[in-house]
C-alpha positions as CSV (number, residue, x, y, z in Angstrom):
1,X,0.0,0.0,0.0
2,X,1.3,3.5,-1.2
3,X,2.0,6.1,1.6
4,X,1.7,9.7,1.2
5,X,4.5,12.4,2.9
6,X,3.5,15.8,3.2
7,X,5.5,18.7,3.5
8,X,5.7,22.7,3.8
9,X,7.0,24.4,0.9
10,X,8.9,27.6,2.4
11,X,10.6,28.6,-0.6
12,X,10.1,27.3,-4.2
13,X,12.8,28.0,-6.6
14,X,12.4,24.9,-8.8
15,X,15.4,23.6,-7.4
16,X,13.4,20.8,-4.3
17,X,12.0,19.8,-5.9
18,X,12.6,20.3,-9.6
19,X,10.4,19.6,-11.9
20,X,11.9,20.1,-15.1
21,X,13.0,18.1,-18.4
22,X,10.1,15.7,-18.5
23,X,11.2,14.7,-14.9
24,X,10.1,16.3,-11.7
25,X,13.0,14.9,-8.8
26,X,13.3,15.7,-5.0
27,X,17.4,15.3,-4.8
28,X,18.0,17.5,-2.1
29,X,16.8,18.5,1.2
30,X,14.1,15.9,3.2
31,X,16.8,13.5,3.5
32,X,14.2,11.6,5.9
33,X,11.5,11.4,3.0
34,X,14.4,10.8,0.8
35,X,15.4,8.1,2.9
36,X,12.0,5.9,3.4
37,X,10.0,6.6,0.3
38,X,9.5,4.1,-2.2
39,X,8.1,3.7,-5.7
40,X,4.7,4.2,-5.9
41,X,4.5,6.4,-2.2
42,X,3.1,10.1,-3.2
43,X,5.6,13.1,-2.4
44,X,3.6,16.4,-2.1
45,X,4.1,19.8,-1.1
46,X,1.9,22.2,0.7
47,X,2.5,26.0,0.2
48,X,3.6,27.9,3.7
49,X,3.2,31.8,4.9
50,X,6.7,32.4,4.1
51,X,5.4,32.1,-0.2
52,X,1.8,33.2,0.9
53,X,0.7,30.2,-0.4
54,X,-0.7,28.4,3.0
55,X,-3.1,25.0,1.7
56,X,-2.6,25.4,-1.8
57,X,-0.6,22.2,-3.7
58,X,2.6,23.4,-4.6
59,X,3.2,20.1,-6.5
60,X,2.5,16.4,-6.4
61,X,5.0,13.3,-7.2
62,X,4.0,9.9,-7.4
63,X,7.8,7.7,-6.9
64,X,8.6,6.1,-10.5
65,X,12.0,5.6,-9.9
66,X,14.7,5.6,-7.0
67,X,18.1,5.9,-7.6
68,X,21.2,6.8,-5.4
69,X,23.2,10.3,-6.2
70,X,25.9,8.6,-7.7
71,X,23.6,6.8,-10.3
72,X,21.7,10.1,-10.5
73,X,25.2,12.2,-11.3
74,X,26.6,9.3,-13.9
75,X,23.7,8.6,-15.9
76,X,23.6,10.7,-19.0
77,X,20.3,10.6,-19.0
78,X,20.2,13.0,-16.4
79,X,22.6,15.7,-17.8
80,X,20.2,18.1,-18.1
81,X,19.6,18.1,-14.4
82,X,22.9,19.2,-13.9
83,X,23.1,23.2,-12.9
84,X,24.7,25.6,-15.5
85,X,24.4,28.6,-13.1
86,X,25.3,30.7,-16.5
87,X,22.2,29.4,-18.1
88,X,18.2,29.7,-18.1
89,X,16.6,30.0,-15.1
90,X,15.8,26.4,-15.3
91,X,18.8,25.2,-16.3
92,X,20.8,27.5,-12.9
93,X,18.3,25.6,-10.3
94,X,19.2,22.1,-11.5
95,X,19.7,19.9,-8.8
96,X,22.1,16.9,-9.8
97,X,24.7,18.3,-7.8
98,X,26.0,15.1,-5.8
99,X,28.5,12.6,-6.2
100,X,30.6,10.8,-3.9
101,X,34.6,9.9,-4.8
102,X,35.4,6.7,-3.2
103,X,39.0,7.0,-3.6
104,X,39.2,10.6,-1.7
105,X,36.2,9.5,0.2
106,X,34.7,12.7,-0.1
107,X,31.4,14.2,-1.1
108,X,31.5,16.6,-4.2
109,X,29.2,19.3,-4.4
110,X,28.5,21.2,-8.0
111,X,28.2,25.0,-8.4
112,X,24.4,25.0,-7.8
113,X,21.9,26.5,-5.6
114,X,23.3,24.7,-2.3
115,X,26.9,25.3,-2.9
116,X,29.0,28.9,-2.0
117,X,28.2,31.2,-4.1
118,X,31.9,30.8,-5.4
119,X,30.8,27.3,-6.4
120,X,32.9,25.8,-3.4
121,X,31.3,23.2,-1.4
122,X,28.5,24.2,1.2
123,X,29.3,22.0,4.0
124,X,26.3,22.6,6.1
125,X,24.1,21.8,2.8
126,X,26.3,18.7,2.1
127,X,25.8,17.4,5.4
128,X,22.3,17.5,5.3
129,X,21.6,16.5,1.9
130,X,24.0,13.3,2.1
131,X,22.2,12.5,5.4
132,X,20.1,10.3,2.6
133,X,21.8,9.3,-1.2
134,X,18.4,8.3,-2.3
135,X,16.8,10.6,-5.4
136,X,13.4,10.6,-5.8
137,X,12.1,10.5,-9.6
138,X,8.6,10.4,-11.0
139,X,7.2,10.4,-14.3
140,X,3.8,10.9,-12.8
141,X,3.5,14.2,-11.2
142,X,2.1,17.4,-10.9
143,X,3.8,20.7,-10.8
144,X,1.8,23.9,-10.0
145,X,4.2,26.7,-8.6
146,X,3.2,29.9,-8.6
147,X,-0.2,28.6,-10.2
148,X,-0.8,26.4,-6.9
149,X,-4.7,25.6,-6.5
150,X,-6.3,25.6,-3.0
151,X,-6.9,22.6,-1.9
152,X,-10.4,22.0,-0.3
153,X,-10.7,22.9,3.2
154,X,-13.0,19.5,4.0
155,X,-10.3,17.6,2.6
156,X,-7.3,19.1,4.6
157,X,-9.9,19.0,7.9
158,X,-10.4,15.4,7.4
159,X,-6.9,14.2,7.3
160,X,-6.5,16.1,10.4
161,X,-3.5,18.4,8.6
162,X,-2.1,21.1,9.1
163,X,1.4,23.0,8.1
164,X,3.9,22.2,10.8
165,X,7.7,21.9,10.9
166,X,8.8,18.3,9.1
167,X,6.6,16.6,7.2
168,X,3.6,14.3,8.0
169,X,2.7,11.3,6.8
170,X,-0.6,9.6,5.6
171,X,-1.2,5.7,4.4
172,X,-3.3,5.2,1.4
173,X,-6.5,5.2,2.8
174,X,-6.4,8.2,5.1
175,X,-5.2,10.3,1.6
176,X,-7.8,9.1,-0.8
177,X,-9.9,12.1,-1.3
178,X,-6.5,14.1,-1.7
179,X,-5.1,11.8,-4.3
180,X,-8.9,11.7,-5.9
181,X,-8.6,15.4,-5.7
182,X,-5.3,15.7,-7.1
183,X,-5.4,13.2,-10.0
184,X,-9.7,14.0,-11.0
185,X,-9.4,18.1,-10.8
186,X,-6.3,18.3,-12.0
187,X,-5.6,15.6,-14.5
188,X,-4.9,18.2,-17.5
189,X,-1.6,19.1,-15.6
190,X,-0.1,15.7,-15.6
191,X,3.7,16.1,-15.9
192,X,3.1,19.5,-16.8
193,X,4.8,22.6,-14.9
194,X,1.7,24.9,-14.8
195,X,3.1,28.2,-13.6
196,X,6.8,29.5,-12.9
197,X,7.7,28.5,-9.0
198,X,7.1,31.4,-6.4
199,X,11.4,32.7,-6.5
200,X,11.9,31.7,-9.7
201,X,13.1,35.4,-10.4
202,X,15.6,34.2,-8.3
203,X,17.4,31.5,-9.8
204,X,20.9,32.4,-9.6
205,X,20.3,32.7,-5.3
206,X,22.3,30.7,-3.1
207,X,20.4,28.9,0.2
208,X,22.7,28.0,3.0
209,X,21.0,25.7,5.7
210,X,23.4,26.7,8.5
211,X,22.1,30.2,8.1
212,X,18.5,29.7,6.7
213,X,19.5,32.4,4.3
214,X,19.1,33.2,0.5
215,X,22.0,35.0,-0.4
216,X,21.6,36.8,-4.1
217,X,24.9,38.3,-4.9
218,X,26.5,40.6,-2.5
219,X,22.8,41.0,-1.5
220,X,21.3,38.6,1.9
221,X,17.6,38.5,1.7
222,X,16.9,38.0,5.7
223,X,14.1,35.4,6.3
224,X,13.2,34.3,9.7
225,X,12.8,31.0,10.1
């Protein structure tokens, strides 16, 4: 039986989850969703105050595939999730950015949206991200952004949710009118990405986890956690 992990979205670059070249993957951050999801569970992501976007779906992934960062980094078939921070805004927020040298026996971290804004490594984000070396794909999603829908209210007041810190988790049963919702109201926006995510004008920013910063240049956007 499928389980279903929900989480807050605080800030939605396109980067975690990314949901871009045919492929919408969660390869960063929720290392414990990372860690225990399998094929077939649902991923989704609830819109928080910080993106004034509180119960509206940010996006939905049903697991197709599950592969570790080093099959993720040396597959060409996932080049194009590779960041080009010189690039389109889609291509700057890619996020195949892991790969681990067994020889050095050491973690290397791309130029992306969790390294320095040099491109050196971002320990703190390292740390946390390789808390899990699972990468979530699907082929079976649902990516709203900035064109999030509300979800209904008698649907959220059912499953007894609500935002909080972490994420929560539902079995099959107790998400059925979600899923219903999701997949029957909104089944023209399969693998689709309907609208641009909330930051996306900020693509080139840099997000340190020690810090709980976006950093955008020489320029520190302060958010509270």
């Amino acid at each position: 039986m499928s389980d279903i992990y929900i989480y807050v979205v605080d800030r939605d670059f396109g980067f975690a989850p990314n949901p871009y070249h045919r492929l919408c993957t969660l390869a960063t951050c929720k290392p414990r969703i990372r860690n225990v999801a399998k094929i077939g569970d649902w991923v989704i992501g609830v819109g928080g105050s910080r993106i004034k976007a509180a119960g509206r779906c940010i996006f939905a992934m049903q697991i197709t595939r599950k592969v570790t960062f080093n099959e993720y980094w040396e597959n060409p078939e996932f080049n194009d999730k590779k960041p080009i921070r010189n690039g389109s805004k889609k291509m700057m927020v890619g996020d195949n950015i892991y790969h681990y040298d067994s020889e050095r026996k050491e973690w290397n971290q791309a130029a992306s949206h969790h390294s320095m804004q040099d491109g050196s490594i971002n320990i703190d984000n390292k740390n946390r991200d390789t808390q899990s070396q699972s990468v979530l794909l699907s082929k079976h999603f649902y990516y709203f952004g900035s064109k999030a829908p509300a979800i209904p209210v008698q649907i959220l007041k059912q499953m007894d949710y609500k935002n909080g810190i972490g994420h929560r988790k539902f079995n099959a049963d107790q998400a059925k009118e979600l899923i219903n919702w999701i997949e029957d109201e909104n089944a023209e926006a399969l693998n689709l990405v309907k609208g641009d995510p909330f930051n996306f004008d900020k693509s080139e920013a840099h997000y340190s986890v020690k810090t709980n910063k976006v950093t955008i240049a020489a320029t520190v956007a302060v958010e509270e956690a």
